[in-house]
C-alpha positions in Angstrom: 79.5 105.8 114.5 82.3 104.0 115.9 83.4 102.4 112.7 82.8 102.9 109.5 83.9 100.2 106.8 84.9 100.5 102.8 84.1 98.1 100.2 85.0 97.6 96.6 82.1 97.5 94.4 83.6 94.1 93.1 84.2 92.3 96.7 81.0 90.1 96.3 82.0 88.8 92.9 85.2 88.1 93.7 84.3 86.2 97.1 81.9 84.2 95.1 78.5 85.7 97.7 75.4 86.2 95.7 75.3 90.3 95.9 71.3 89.7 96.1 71.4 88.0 99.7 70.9 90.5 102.7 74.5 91.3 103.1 75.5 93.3 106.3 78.8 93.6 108.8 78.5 93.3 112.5 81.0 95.9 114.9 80.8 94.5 118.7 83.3 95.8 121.1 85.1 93.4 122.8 86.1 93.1 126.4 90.3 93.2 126.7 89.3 90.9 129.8 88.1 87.9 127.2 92.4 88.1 125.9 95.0 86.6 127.2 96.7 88.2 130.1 99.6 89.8 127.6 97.1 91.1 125.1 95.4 92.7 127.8 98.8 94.6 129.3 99.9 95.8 125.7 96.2 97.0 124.6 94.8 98.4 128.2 91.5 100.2 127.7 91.9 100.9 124.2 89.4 99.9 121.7 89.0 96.2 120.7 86.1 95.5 117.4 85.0 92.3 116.3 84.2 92.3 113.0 82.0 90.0 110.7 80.0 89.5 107.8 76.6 88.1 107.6 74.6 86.8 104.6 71.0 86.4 104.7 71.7 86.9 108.8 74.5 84.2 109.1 78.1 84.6 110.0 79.9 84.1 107.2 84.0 84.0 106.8 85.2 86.3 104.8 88.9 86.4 103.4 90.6 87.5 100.3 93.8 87.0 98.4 93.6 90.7 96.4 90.8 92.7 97.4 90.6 94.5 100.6 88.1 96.0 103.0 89.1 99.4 104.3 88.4 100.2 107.9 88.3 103.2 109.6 88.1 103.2 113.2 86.4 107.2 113.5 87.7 108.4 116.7 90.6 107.4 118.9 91.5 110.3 121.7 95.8 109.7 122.1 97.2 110.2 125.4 99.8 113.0 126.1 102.6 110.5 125.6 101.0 108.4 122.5 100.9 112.1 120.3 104.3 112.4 121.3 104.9 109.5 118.8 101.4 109.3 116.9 103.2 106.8 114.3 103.4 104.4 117.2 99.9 104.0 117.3 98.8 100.8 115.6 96.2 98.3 114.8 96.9 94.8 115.9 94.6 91.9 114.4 94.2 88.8 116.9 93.4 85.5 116.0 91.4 82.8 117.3 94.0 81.1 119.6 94.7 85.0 120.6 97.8 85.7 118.8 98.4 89.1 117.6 99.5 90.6 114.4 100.3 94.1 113.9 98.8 95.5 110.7 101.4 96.8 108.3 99.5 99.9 106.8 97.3 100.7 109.5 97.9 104.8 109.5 96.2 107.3 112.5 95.5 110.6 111.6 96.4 113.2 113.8 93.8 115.7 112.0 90.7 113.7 112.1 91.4 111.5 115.0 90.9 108.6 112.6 92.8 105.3 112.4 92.4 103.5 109.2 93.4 100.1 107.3 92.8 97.8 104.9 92.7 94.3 105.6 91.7 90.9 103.7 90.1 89.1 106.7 87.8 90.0 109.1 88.2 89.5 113.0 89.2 90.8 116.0 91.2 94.2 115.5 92.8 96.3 118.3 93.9 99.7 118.7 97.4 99.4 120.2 100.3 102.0 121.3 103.6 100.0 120.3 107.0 101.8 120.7 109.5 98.5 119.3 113.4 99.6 119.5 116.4 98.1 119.9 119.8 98.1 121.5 122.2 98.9 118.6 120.4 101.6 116.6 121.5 104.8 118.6 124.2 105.0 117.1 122.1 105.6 113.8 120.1 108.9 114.7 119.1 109.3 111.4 117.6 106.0 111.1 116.6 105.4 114.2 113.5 106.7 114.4 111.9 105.3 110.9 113.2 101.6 112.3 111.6 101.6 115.4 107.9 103.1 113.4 108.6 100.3 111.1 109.1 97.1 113.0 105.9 98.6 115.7 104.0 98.3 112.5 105.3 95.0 111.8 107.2 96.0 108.5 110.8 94.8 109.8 111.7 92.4 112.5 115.3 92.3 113.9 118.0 89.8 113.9 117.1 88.8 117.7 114.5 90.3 120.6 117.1 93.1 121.5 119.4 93.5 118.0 118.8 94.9 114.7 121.7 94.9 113.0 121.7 98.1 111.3 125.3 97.9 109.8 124.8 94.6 108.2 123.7 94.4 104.7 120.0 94.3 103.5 119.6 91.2 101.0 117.1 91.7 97.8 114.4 89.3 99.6 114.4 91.2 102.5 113.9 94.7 100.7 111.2 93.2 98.5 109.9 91.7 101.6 109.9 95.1 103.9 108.4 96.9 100.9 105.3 94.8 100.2 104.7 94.7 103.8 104.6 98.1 104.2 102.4 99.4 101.2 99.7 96.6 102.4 99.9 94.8 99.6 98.7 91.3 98.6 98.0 88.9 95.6 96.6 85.7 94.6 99.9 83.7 93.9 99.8 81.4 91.1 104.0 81.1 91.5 107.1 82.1 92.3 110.6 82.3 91.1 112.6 78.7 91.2 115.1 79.7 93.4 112.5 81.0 96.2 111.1 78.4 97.9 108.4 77.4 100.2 110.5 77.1 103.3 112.7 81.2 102.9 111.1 83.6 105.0 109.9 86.1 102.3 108.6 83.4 100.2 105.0 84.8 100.0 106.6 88.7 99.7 108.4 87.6 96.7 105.8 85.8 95.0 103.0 88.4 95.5 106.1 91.4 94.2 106.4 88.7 91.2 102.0 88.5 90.7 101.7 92.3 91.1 104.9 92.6 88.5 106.8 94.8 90.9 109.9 92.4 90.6 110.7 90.5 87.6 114.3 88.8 89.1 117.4 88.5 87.3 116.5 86.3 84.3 116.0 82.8 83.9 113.0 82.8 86.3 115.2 83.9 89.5 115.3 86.0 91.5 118.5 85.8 94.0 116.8 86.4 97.4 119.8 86.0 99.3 122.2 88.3 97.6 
């Protein structure tokens, strides 16, 4: 089997799909030649899936706000240079107008050959080899490594293309923000703290870190993103 994919025994209640319709996922590879020309360089022959749901034999969207499908893609064969850096290799999910993502917690296992990674959409997922760095981390050997793993996975960004900033300080939105993104984890927000709002970059970090009660601000219903 090329795929294999986890459910929680709760994912039909919570999606509101009667559990007694004929349920099942499709798997269709896709041809890189069907992505734009950029996809197609950074992906190469690797494996592309299509994923979907049908009820009662029709597509069906399927997305969720705080349960997740696991996938497991059963067999990827690195390349001499990929198990060099096996942390590199990463799942990207691309959307309909062909935009890629990288998936935070995606994780390939050099044991079993298997990549796995939960998700709470279904769609187009690639298998990608992406080696991010940037011009002013050598001078941090210790953390250069775990910041160029991090932002290929799409956990951190830098300041600009080339620049990370490694000596500046690391505000409490960003550090909530880095940390939700990489432990995969999401939430149906109901709200967030009054001085976070819609338009700050980690807005949706910090509200689903407030839902899951991972942060609890600094009294008053704040939380002091910026500081």
């Amino acid at each position: 089997d090329i795929c294999t994919i986890n459910i929680p025994s709760d994912i039909w209640q919570k999606s509101g799909i009667d559990k007694n319709k004929k349920i099942a996922f499709t798997i269709t590879k896709v041809d890189a030649k069907t992505l734009p020309e950029s996809l197609q360089k950074n992906i190469g022959g690797r494996l592309i899936l299509d994923i979907n749901l049908l009820v009662d034999g029709k597509v069906t969207p399927w997305a969720s706000e705080d349960t997740p499908i696991e996938i497991i893609f059963n067999k990827y064969t690195p390349t001499a240079e990929e198990l060099q850096n096996p942390e590199h290799i990463v799942i990207w999910y691309i959307d309909t107008t062909g935009k890629a993502v990288a998936v935070p917690n995606a994780r390939y296992d050099i044991k079993t050959g298997q990549i796995s990674f939960k998700i709470y959409h279904l769609s187009r997922f690639a298998v990608v080899y992406s080696k991010i760095s940037f011009s002013d981390i050598n001078k941090y050997p210790w953390a250069q490594k775990q910041i160029e793993v991090m932002a290929s996975k799409g956990v951190i960004n830098g300041k600009t293309g080339e620049a990370f900033n490694p000596s500046e300080a690391i505000t409490r939105g960003q550090y909530i923000s880095w940390m939700i993104r990489a432990l995969g984890l999401n939430a149906k927000i109901s709200n967030n703290f009054e001085d976070v709002t819609l338009s700050d970059e980690n807005y949706k970090e910090i509200a689903i870190a407030k839902e899951l009660g991972i942060a609890i601000g600094t009294g008053d219903n704040k939380f002091n993103p910026n500081t």
